[in-house]
Backbone bond lengths (Angstrom), bond angles and torsions (degrees), N, CA, C in turn:
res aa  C-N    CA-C-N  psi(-1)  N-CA   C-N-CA  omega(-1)  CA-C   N-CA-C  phi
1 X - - - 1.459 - - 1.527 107.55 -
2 X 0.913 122.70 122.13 1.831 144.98 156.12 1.558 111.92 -26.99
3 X 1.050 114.01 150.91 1.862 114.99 -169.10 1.976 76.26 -83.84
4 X 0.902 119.17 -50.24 1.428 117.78 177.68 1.422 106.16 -36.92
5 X 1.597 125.07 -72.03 1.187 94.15 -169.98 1.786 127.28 -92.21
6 X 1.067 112.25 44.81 1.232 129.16 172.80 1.198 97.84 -113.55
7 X 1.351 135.91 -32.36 1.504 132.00 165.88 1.348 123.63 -39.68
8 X 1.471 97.05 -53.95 1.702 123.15 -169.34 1.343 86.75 -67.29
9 X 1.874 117.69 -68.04 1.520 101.52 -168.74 1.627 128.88 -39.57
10 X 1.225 123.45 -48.92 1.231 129.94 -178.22 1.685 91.03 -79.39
11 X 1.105 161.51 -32.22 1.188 127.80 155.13 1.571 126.62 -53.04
12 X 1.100 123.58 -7.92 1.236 127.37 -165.91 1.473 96.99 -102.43
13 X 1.249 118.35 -29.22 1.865 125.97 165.86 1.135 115.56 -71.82
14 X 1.241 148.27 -44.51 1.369 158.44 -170.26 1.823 100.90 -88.93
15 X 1.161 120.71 -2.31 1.206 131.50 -178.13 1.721 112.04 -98.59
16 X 1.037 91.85 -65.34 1.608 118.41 175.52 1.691 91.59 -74.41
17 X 1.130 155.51 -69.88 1.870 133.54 -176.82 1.649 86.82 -35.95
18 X 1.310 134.64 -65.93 1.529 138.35 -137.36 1.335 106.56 -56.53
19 X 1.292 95.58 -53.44 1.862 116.88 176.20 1.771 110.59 -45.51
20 X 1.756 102.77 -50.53 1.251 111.72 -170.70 1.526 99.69 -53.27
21 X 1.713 105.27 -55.43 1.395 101.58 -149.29 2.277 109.10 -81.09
22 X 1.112 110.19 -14.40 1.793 126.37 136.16 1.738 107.09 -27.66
23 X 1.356 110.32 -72.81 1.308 102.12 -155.99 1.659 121.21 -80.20
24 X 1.569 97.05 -12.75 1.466 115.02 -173.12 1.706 112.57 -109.27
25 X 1.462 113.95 6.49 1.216 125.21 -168.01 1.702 121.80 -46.43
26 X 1.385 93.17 -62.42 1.389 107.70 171.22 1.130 102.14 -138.14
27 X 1.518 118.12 101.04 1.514 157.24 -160.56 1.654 98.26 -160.86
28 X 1.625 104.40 122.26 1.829 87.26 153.03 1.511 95.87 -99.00
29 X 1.493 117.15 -179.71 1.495 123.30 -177.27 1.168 110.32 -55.34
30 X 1.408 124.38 -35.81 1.318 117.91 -176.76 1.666 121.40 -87.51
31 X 1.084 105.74 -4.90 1.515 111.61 157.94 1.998 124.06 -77.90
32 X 1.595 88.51 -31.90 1.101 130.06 -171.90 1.805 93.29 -63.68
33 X 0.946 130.08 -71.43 1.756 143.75 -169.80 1.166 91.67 -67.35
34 X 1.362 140.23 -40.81 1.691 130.92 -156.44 1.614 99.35 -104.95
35 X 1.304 118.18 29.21 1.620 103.77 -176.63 1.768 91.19 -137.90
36 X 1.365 113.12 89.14 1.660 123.09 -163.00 1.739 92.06 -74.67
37 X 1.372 132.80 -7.58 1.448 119.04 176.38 1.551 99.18 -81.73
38 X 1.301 119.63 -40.86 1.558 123.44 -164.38 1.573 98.84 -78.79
39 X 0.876 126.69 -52.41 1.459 122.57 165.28 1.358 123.90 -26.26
40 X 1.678 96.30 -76.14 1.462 96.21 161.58 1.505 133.02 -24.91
41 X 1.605 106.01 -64.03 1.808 119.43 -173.63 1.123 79.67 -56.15
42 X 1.240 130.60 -92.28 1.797 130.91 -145.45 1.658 107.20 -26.00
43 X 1.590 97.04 -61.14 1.541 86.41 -163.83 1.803 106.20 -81.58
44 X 1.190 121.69 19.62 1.672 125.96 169.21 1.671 101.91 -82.15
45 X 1.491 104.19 -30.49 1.236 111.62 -176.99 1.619 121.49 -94.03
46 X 0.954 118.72 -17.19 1.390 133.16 154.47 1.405 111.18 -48.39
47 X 1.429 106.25 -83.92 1.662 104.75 167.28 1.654 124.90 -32.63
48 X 1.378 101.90 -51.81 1.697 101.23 177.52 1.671 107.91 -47.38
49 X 1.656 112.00 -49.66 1.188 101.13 -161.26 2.076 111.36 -75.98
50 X 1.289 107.97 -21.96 1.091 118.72 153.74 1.348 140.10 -33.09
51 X 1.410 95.85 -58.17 1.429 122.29 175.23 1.896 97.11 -71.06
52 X 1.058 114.73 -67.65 1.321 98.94 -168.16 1.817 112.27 -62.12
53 X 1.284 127.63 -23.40 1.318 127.60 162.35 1.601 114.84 -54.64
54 X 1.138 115.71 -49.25 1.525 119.02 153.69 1.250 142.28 -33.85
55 X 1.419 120.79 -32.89 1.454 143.37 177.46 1.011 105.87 -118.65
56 X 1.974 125.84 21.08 1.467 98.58 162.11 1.472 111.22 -92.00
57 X 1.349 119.51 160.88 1.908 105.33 -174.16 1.422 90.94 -67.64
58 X 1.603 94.77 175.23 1.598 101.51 179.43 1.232 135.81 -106.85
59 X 1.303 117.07 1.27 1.268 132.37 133.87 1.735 136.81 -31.93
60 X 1.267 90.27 -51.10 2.091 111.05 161.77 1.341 100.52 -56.75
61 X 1.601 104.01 -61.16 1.726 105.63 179.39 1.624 128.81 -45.18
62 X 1.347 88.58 -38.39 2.028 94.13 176.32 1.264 108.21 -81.60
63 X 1.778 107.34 -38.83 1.623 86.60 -178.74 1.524 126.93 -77.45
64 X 1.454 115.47 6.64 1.723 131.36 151.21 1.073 120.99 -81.76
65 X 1.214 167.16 4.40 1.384 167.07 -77.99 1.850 100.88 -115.36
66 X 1.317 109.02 -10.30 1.620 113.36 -175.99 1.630 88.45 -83.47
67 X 1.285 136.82 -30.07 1.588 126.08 -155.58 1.686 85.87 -80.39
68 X 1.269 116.15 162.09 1.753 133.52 153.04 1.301 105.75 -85.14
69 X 1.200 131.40 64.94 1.233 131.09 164.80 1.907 121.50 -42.00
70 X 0.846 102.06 -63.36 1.661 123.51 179.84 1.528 92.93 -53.88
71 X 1.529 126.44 -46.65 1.423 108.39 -156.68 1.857 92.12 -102.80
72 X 1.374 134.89 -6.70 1.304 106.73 143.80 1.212 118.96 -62.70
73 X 1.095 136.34 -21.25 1.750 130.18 -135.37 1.767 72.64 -88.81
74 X 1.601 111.67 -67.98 1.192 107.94 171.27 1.951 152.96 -19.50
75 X 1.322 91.41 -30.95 1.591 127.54 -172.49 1.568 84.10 -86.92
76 X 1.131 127.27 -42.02 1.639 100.84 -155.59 2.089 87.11 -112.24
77 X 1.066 114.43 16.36 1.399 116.85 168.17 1.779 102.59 -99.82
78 X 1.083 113.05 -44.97 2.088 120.17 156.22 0.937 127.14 -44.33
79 X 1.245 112.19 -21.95 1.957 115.86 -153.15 2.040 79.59 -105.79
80 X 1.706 108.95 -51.09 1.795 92.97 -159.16 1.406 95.91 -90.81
81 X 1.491 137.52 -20.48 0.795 122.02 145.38 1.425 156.05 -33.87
82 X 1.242 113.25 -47.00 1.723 127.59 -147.23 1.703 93.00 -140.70
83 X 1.267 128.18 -68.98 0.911 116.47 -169.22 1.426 135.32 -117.56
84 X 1.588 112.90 47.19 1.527 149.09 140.89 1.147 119.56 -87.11
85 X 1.538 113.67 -7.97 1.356 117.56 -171.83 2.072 98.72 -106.25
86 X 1.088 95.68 -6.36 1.864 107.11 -159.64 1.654 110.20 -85.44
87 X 1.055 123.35 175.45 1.798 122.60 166.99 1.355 97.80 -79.52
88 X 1.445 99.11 146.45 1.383 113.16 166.21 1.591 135.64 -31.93
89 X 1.349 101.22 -37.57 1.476 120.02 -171.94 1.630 100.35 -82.43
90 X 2.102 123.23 -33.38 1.474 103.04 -163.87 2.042 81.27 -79.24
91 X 1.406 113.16 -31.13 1.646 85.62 -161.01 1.315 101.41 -66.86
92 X 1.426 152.83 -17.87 1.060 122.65 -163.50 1.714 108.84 -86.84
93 X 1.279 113.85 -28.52 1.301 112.87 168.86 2.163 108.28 -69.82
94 X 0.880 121.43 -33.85 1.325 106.31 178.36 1.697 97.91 -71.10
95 X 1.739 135.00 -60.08 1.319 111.70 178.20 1.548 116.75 -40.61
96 X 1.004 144.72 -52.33 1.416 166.48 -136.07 2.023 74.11 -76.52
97 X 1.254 108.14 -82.58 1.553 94.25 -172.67 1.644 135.14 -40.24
98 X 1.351 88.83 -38.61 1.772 100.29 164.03 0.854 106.70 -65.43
99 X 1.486 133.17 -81.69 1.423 117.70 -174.99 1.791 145.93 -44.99
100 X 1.479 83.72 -2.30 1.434 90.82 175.08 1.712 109.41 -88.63
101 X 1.404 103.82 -19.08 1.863 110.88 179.39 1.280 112.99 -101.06
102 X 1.313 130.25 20.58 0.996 136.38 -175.29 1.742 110.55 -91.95
């Protein structure tokens, strides 16, 4: 992979947090769980940033060793996994926890 497209990837992460933290700005949690559009974006954006943590080579990855790589990769394997499949109300409380460690 190209220093280029490792560029894009981590632009595409710092893009997608930005978005997250836009849509959740002034939200308390409980506005936060009861608003199934914002839910949605957040966790669309979870995956994005997932996905691009996923396709970075792994070399970039070792030479970061401070990021949780493995446990984003994870976060956006939860979100299309587990909780796209859930009621509205558990995903917004499971995004709501991610997004608070983000």
């Amino acid at each position: 992979m190209s220093s280029h497209d490792v560029d894009r990837r981590l632009s595409d992460i710092l893009d997608a947090a930005s978005s997250i933290q836009q849509y959740t700005a002034n939200l308390s949690e409980l506005q936060f769980i009861s608003g199934q559009q914002v839910v949605d974006a957040v966790n669309y954006n979870l995956i994005k940033i997932g996905e691009a943590v996923a396709n970075l080579p792994e070399d970039f990855k070792e030479a970061n060793p401070d990021i949780p790589w493995q446990a984003i990769k994870r976060t956006r394997n939860f979100i299309t996994i587990v909780i796209l499949w859930w009621t509205p109300a558990s995903s917004g409380q499971q995004s709501g926890l991610i997004c608070r460690n983000l």
